[in-house]
TORFI-468907 format. One record per atom (N, C-alpha, C): residue in three letters; atom name; x, y, z. Coordinates in steps of 0.001 Angstrom, whole numbers. Example, Ala and Ser with C-alpha at 12.3 -4.5 7.8 and 13.67 -1.06 7.14 Angstrom:
TORFI-468907
+---------+-------+---------+---------+---------+
! residuo ! atomo !       u !       v !       w !
+---------+-------+---------+---------+---------+
!     Ala !     N !   13190 !   -5690 !    7800 !
!     Ala !    CA !   12300 !   -4500 !    7800 !
!     Ala !     C !   13200 !   -3300 !    7800 !
!     Ser !     N !   12850 !   -2250 !    7080 !
!     Ser !    CA !   13670 !   -1060 !    7140 !
!     Ser !     C !   12900 !      30 !    7870 !
+---------+-------+---------+---------+---------+
end
This chain:
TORFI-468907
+---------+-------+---------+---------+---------+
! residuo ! atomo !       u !       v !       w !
+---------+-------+---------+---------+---------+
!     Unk !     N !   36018 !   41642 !   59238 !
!     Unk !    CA !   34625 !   42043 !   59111 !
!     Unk !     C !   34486 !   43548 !   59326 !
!     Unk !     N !   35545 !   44283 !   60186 !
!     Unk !    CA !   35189 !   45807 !   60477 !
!     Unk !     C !   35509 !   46470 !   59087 !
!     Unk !     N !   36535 !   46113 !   58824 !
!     Unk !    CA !   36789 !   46541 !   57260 !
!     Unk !     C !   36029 !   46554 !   56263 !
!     Unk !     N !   35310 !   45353 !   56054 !
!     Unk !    CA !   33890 !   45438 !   55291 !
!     Unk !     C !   33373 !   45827 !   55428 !
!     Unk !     N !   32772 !   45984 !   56849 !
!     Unk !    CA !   31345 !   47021 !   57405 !
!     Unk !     C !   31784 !   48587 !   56980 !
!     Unk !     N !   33025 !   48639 !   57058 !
!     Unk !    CA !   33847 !   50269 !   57091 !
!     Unk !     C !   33565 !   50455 !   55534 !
!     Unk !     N !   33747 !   49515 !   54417 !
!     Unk !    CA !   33829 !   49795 !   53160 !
!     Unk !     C !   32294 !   49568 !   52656 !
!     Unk !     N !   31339 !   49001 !   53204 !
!     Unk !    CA !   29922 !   49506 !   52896 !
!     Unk !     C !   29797 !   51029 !   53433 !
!     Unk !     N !   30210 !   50963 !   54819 !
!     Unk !    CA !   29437 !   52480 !   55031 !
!     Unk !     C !   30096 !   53389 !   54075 !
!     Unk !     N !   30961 !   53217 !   53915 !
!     Unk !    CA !   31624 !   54522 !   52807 !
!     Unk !     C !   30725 !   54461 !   51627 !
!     Unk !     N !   30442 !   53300 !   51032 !
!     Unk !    CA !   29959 !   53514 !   49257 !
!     Unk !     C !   28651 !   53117 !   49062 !
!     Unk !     N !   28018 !   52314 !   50493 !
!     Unk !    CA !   26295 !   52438 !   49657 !
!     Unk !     C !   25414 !   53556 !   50507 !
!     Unk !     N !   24789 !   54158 !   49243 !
!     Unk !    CA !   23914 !   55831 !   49447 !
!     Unk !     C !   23224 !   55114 !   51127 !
!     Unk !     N !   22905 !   56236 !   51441 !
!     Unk !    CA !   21839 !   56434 !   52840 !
!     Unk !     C !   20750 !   55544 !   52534 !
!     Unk !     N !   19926 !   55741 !   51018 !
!     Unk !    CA !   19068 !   54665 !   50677 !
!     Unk !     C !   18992 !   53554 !   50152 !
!     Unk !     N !   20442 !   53018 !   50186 !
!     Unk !    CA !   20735 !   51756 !   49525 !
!     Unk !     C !   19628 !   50633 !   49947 !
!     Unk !     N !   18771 !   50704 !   51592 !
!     Unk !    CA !   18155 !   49395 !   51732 !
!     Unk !     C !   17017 !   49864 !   51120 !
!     Unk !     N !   16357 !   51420 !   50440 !
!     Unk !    CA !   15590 !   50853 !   49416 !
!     Unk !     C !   15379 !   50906 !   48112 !
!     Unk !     N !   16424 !   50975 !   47656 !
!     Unk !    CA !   16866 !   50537 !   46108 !
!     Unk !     C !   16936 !   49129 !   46237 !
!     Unk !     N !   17483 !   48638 !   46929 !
!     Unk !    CA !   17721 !   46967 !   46948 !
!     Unk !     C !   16497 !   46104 !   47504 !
!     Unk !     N !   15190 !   46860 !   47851 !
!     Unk !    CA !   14163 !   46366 !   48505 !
!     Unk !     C !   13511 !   45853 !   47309 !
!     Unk !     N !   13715 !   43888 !   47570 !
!     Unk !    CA !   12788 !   42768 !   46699 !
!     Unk !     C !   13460 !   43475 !   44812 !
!     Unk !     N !   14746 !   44210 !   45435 !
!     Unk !    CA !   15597 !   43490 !   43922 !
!     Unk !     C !   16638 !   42592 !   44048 !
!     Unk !     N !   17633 !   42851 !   45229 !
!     Unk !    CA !   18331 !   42048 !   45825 !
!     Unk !     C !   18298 !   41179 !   46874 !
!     Unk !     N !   18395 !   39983 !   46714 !
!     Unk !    CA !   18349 !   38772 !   47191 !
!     Unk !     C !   19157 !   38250 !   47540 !
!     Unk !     N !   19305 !   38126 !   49389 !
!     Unk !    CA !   20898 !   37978 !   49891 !
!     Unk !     C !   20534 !   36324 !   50807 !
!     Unk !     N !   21163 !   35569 !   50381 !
!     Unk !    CA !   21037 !   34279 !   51170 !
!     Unk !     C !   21906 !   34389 !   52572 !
!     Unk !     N !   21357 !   33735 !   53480 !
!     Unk !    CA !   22204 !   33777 !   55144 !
!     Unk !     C !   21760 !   32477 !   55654 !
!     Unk !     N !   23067 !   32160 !   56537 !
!     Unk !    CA !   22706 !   30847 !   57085 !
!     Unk !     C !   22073 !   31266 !   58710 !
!     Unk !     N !   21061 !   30665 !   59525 !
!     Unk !    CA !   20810 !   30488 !   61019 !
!     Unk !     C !   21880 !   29323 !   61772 !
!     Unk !     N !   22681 !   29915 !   62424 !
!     Unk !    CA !   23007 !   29077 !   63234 !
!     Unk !     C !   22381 !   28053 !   64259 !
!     Unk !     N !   21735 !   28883 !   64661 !
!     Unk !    CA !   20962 !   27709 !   65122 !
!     Unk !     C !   20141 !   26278 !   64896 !
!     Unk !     N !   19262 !   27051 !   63801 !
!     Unk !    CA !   18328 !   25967 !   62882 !
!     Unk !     C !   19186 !   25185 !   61707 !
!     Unk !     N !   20403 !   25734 !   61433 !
!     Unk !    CA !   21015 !   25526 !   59971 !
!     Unk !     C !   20167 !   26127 !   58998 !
!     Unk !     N !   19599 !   26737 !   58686 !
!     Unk !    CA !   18273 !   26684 !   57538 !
!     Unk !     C !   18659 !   28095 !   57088 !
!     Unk !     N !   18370 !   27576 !   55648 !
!     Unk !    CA !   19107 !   28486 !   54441 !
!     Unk !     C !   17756 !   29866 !   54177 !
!     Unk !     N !   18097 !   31056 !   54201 !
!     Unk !    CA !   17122 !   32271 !   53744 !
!     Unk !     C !   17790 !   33352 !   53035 !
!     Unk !     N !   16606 !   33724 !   52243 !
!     Unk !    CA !   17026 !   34521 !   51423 !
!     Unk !     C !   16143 !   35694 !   51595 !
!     Unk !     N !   16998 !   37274 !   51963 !
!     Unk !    CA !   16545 !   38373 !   52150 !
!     Unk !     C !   16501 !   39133 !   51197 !
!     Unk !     N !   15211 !   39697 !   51357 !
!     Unk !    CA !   15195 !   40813 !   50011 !
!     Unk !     C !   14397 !   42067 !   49950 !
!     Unk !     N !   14005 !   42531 !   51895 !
!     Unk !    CA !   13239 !   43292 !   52331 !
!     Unk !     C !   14229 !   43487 !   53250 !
!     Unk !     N !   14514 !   45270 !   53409 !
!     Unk !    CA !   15815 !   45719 !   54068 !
!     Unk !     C !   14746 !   46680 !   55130 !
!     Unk !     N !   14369 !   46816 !   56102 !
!     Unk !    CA !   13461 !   48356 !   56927 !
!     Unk !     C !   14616 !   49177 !   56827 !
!     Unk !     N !   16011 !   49191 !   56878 !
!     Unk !    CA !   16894 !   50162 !   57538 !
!     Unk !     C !   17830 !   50028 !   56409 !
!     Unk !     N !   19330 !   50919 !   56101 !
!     Unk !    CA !   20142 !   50979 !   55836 !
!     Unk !     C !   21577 !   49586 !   56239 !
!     Unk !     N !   21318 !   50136 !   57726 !
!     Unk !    CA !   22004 !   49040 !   58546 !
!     Unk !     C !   20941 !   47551 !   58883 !
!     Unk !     N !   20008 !   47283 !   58566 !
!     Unk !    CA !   19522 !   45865 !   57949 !
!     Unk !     C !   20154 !   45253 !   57115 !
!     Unk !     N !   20292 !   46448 !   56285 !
!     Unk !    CA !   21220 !   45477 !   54787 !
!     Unk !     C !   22193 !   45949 !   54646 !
!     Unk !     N !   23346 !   46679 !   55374 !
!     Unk !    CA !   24366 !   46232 !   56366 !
!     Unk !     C !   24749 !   44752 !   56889 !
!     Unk !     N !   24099 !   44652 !   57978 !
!     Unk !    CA !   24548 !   43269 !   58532 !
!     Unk !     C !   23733 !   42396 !   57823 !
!     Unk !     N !   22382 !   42131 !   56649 !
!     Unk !    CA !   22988 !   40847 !   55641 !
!     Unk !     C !   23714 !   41031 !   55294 !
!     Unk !     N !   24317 !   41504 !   54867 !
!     Unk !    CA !   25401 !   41436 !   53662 !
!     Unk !     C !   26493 !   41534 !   54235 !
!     Unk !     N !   26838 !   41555 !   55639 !
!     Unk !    CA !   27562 !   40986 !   56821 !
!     Unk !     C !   28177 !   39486 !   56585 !
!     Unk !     N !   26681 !   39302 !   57126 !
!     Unk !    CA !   25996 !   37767 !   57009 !
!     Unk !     C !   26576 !   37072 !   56181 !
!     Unk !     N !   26234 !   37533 !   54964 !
!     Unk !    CA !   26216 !   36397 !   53967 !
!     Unk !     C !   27754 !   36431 !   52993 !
!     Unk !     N !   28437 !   37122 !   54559 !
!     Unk !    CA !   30148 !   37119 !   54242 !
!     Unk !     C !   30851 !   36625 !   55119 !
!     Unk !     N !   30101 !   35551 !   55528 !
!     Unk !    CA !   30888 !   35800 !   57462 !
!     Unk !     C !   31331 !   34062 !   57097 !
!     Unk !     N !   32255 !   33597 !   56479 !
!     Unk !    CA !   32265 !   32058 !   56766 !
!     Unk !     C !   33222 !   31903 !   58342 !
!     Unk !     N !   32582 !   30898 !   58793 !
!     Unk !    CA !   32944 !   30859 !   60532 !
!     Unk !     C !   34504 !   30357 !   60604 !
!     Unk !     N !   35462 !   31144 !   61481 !
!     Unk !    CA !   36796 !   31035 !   61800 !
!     Unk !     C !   37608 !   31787 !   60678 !
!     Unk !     N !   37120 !   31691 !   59416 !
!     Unk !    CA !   38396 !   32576 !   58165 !
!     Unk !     C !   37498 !   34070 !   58473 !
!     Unk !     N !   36324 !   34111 !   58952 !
!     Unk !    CA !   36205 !   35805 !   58979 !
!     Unk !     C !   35981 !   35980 !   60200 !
!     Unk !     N !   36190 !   34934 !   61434 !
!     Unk !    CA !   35818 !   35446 !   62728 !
!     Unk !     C !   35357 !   34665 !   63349 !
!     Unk !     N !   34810 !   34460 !   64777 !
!     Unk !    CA !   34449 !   33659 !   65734 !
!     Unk !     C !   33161 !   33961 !   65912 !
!     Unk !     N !   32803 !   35025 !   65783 !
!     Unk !    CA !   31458 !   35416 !   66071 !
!     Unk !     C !   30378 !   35879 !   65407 !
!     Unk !     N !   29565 !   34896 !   65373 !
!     Unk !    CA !   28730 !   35850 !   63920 !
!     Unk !     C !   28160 !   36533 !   63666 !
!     Unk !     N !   27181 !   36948 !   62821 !
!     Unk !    CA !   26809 !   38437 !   62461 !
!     Unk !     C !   25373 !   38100 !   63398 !
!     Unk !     N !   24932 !   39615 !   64220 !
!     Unk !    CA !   23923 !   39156 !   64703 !
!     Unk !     C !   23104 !   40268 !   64112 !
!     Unk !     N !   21373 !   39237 !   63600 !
!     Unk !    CA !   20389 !   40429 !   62989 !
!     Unk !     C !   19245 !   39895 !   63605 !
!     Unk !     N !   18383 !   40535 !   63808 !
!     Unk !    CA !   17199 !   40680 !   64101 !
!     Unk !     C !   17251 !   39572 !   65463 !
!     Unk !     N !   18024 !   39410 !   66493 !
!     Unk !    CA !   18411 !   38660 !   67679 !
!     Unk !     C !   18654 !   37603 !   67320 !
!     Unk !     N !   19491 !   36524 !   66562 !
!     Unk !    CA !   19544 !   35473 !   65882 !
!     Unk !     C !   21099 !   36116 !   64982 !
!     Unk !     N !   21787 !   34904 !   65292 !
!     Unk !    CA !   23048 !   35083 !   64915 !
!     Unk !     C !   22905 !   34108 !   63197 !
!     Unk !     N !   23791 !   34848 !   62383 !
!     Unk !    CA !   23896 !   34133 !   61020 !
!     Unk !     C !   25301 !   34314 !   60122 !
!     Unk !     N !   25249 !   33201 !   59246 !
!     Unk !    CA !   26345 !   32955 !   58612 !
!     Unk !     C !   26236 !   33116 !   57134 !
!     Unk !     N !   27381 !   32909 !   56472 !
!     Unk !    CA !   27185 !   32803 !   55166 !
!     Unk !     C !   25946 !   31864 !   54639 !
!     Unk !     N !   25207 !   32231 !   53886 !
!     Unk !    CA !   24429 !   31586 !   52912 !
!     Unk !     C !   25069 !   30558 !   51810 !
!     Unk !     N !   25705 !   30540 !   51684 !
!     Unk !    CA !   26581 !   29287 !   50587 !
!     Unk !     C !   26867 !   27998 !   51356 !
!     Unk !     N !   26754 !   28596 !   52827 !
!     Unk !    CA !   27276 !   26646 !   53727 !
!     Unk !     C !   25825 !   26049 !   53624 !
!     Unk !     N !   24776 !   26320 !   53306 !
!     Unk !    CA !   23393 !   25654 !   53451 !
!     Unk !     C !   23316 !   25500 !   52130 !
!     Unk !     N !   23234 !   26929 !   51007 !
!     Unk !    CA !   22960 !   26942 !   49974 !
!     Unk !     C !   23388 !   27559 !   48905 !
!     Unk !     N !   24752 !   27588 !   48443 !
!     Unk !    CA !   25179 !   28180 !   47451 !
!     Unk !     C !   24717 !   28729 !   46576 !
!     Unk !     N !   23690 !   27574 !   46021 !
!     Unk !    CA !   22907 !   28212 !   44626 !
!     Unk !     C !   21616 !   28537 !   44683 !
!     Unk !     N !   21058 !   29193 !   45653 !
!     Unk !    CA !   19872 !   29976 !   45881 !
!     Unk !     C !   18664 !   30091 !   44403 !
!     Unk !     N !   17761 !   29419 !   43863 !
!     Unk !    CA !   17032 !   29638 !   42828 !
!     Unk !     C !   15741 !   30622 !   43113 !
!     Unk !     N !   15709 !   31822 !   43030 !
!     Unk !    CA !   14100 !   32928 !   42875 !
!     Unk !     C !   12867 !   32199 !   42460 !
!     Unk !     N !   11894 !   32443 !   43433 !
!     Unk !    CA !   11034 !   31695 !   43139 !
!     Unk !     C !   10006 !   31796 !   42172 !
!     Unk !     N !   10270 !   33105 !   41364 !
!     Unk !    CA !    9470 !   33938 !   40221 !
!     Unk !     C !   10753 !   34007 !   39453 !
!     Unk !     N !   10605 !   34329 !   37578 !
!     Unk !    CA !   11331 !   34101 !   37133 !
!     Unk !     C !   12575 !   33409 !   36553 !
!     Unk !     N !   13286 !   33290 !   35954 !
!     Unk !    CA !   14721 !   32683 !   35691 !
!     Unk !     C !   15824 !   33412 !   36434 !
!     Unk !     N !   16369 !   32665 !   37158 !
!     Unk !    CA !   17342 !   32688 !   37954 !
!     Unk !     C !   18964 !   32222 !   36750 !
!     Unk !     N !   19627 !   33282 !   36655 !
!     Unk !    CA !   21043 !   32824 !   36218 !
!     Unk !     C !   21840 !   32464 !   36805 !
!     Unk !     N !   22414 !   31493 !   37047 !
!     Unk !    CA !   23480 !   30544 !   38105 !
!     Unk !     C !   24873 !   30823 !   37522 !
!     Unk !     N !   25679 !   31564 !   38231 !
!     Unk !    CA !   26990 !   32220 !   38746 !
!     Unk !     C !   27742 !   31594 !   39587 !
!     Unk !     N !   29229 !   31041 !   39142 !
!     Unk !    CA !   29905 !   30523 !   40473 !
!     Unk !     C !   31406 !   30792 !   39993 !
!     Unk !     N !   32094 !   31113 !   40672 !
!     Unk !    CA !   33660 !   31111 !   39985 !
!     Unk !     C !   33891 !   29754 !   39954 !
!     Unk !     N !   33547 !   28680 !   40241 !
!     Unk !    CA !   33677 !   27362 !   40249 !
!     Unk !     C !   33651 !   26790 !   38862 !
!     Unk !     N !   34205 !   26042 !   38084 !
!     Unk !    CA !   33497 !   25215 !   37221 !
!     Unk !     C !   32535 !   24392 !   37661 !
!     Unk !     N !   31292 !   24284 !   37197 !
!     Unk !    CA !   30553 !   23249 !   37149 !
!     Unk !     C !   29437 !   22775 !   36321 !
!     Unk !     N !   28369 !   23002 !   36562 !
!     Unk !    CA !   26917 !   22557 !   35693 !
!     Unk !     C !   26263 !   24020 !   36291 !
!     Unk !     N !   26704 !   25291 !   35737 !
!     Unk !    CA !   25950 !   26454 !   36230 !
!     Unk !     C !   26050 !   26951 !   34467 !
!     Unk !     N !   25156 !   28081 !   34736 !
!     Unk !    CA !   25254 !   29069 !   33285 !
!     Unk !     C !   26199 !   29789 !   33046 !
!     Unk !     N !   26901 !   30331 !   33787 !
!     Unk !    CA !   27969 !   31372 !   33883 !
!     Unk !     C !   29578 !   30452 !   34894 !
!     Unk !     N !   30333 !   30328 !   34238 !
!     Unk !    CA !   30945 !   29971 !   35506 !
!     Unk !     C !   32937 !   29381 !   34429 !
!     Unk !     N !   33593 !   29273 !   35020 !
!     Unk !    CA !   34890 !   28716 !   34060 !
!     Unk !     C !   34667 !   27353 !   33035 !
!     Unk !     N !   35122 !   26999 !   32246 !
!     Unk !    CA !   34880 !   25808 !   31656 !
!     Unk !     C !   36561 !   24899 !   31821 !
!     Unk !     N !   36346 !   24313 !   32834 !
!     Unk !    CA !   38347 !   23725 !   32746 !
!     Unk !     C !   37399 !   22264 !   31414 !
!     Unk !     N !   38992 !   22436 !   30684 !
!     Unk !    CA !   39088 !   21424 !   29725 !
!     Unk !     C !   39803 !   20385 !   29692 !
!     Unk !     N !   39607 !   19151 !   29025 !
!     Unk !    CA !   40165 !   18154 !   29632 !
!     Unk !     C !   40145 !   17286 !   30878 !
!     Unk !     N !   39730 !   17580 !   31340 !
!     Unk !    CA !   39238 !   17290 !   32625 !
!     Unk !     C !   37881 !   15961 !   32664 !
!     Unk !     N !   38162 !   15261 !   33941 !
!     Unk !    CA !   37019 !   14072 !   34008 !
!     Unk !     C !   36187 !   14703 !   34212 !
!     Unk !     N !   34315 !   13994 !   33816 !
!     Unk !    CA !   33467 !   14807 !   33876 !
!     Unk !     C !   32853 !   14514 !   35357 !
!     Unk !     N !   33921 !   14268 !   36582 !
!     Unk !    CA !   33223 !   14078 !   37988 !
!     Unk !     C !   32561 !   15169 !   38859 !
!     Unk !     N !   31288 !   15477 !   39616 !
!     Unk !    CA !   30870 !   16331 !   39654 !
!     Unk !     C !   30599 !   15959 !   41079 !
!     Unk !     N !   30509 !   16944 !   42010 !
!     Unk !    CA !   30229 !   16764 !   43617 !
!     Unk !     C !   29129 !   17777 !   43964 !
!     Unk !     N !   28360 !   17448 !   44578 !
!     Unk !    CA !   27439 !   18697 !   45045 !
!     Unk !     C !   27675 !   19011 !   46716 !
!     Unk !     N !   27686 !   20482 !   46280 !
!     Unk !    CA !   28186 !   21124 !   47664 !
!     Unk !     C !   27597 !   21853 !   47754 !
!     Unk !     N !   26608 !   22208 !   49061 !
!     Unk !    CA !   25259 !   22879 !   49638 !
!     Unk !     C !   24622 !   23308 !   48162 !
!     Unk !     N !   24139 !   22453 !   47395 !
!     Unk !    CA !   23218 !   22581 !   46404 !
!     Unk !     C !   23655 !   23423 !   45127 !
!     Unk !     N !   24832 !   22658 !   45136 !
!     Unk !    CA !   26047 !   23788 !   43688 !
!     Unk !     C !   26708 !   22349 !   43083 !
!     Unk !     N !   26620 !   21715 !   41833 !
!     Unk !    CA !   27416 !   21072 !   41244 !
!     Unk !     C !   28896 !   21687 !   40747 !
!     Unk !     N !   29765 !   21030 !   41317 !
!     Unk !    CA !   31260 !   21637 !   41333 !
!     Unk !     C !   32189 !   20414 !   40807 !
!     Unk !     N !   32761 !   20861 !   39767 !
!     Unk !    CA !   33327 !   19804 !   38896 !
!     Unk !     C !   34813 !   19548 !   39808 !
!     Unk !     N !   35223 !   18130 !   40200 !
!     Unk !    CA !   36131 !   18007 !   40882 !
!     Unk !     C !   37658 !   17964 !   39688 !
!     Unk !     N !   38452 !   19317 !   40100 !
!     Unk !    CA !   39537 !   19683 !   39536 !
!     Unk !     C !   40831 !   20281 !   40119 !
!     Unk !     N !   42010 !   20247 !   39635 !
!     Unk !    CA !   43032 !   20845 !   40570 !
!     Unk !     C !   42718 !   22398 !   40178 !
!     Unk !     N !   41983 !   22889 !   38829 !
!     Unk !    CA !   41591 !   24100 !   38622 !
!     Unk !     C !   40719 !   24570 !   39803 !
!     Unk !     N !   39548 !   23807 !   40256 !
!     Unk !    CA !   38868 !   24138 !   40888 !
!     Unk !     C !   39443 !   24734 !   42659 !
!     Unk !     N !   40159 !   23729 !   42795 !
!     Unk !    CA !   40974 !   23788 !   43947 !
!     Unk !     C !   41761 !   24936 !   44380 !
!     Unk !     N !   42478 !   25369 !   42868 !
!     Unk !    CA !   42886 !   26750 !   42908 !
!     Unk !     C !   41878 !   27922 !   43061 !
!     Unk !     N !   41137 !   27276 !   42355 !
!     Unk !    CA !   40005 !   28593 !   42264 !
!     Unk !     C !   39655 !   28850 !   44075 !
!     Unk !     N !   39719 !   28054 !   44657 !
!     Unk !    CA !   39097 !   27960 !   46057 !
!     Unk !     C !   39867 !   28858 !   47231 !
!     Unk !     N !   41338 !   28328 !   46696 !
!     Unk !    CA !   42428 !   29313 !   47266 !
!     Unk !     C !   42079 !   30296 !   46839 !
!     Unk !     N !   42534 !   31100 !   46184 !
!     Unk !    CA !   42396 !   32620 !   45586 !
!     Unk !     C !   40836 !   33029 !   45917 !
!     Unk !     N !   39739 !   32260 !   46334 !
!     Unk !    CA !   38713 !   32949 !   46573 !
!     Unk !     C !   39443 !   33308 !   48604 !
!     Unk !     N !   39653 !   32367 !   48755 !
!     Unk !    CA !   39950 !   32492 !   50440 !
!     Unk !     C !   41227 !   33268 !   50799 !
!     Unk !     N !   42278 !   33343 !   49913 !
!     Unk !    CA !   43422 !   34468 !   49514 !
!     Unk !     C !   43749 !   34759 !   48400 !
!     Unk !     N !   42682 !   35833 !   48583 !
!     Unk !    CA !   43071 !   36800 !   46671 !
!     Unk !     C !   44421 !   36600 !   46146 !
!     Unk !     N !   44656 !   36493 !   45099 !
!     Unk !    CA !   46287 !   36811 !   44542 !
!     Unk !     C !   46371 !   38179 !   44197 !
!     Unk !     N !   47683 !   38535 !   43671 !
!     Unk !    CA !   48295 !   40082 !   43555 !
!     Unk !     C !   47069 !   40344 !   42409 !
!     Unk !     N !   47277 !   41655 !   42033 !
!     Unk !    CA !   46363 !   42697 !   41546 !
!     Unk !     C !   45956 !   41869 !   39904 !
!     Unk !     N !   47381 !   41826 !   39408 !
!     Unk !    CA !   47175 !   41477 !   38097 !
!     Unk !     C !   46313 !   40006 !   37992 !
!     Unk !     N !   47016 !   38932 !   38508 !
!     Unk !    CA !   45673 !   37830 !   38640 !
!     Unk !     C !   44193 !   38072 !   38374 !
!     Unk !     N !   44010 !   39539 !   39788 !
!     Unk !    CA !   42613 !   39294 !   39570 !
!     Unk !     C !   42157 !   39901 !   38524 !
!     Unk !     N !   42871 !   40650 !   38097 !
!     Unk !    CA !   42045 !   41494 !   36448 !
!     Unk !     C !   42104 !   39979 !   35740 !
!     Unk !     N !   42859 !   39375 !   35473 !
!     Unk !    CA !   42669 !   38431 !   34737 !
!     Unk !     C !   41468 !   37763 !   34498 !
!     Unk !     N !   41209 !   37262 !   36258 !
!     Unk !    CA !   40423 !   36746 !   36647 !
!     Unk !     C !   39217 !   37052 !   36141 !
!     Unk !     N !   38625 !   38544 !   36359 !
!     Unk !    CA !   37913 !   39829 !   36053 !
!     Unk !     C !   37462 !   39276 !   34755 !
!     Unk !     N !   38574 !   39526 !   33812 !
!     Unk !    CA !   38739 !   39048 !   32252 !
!     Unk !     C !   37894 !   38007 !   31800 !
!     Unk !     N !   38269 !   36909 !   32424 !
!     Unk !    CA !   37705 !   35681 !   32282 !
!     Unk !     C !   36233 !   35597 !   32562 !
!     Unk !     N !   35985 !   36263 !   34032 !
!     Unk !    CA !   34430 !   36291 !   34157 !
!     Unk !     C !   33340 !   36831 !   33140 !
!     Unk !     N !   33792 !   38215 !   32679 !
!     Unk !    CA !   33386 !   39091 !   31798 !
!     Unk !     C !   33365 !   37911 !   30269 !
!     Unk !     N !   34254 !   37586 !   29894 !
!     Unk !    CA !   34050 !   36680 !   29025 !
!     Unk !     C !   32881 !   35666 !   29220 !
!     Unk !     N !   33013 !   34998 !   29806 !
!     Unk !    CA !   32001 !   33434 !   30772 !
!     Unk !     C !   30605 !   34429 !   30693 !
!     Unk !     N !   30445 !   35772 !   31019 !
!     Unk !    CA !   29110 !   36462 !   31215 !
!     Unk !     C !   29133 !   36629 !   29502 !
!     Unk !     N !   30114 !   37069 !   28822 !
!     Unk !    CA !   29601 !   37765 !   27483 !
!     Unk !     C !   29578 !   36376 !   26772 !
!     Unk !     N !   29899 !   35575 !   26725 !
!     Unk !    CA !   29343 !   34114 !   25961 !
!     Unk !     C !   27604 !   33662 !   26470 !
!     Unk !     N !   27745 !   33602 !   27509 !
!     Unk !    CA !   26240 !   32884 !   27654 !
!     Unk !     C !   25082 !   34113 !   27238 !
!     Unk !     N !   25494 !   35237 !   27668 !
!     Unk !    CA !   24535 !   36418 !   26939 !
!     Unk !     C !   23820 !   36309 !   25306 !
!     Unk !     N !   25144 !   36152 !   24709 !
!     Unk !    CA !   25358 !   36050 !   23170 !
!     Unk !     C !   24421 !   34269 !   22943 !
!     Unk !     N !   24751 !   33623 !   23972 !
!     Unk !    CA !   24295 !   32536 !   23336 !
!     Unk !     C !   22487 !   32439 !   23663 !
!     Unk !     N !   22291 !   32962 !   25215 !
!     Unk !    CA !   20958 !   33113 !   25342 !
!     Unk !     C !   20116 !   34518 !   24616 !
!     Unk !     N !   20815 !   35243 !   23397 !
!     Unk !    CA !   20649 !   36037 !   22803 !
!     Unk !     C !   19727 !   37202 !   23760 !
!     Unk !     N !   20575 !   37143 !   24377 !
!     Unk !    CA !   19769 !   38620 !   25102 !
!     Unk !     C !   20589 !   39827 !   24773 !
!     Unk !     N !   20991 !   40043 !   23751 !
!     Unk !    CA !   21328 !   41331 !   23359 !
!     Unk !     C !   20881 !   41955 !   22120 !
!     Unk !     N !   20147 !   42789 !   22179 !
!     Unk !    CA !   19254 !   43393 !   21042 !
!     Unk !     C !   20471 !   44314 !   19804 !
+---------+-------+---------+---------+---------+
end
């Protein structure tokens, strides 16, 4: 987690919390309550800092202790609610997962069994499985361009198909 905090402070401007004020929308879990929120009003720099802490912190693979904001300790946003929907507008659903999202891998061949996990349909696969590793230990460099590759594709298909390109 210091490493992360170290690699925000280096690259987002002094005013990053208000460029990102009610454009970006960061989900976090409460430990306490369990209950899933989504931030999108930063007062400070270091506000949106520790969300974005937060909503990186899964408990024991990034640490014992969690991110504490506004006196209330919090966790990743994906253990309550992965797929966060905006309550204005169309929301595009993103997951490196295969599943029933807009953007996301298509494994082929595959049974069409589907599991929901904190509110994300995730197609049960040994693809998927991999995908899970490499999110929790990146592979070497070249993988992830691949990876990269693939996403960029998965984004430039559904674009083309929801014709949003003039």
């Amino acid at each position: 987690m210091a490493r992360l905090r170290n690699g925000m402070e280096l690259i987002l401007p002094s005013n990053a919390h208000e460029l990102a004020h009610n454009r970006l929308h960061v989900s976090i879990t409460n430990t306490k309550t369990r209950e899933n929120y989504l931030v999108s009003t930063f007062p400070s720099r270091e506000d949106l800092i520790k969300v974005l802490l937060a909503s990186s912190f899964v408990p024991v693979y990034a640490g014992l202790k969690p991110v504490e904001y506004k006196g209330q300790k919090w966790v990743d946003g994906g253990l309550t609610n992965s797929l966060p929907i905006l309550p204005v507008g169309r929301t595009v659903t993103i997951s490196p997962f295969s599943g029933r999202l807009d953007i996301s891998p298509q494994d082929k061949g595959q049974l069409d069994l589907h599991v929901n996990i904190a509110n994300q349909d995730i197609m049960l696969s040994v693809a998927n499985l991999v995908r899970l590793h490499q999110a929790l230990f990146p592979p070497r460099r070249t993988e992830m361009e691949s990876l990269y590759r693939h996403g960029f594709d998965d984004a430039m298909k559904f674009l083309l198909k929801e014709n949003w390109f003039e």
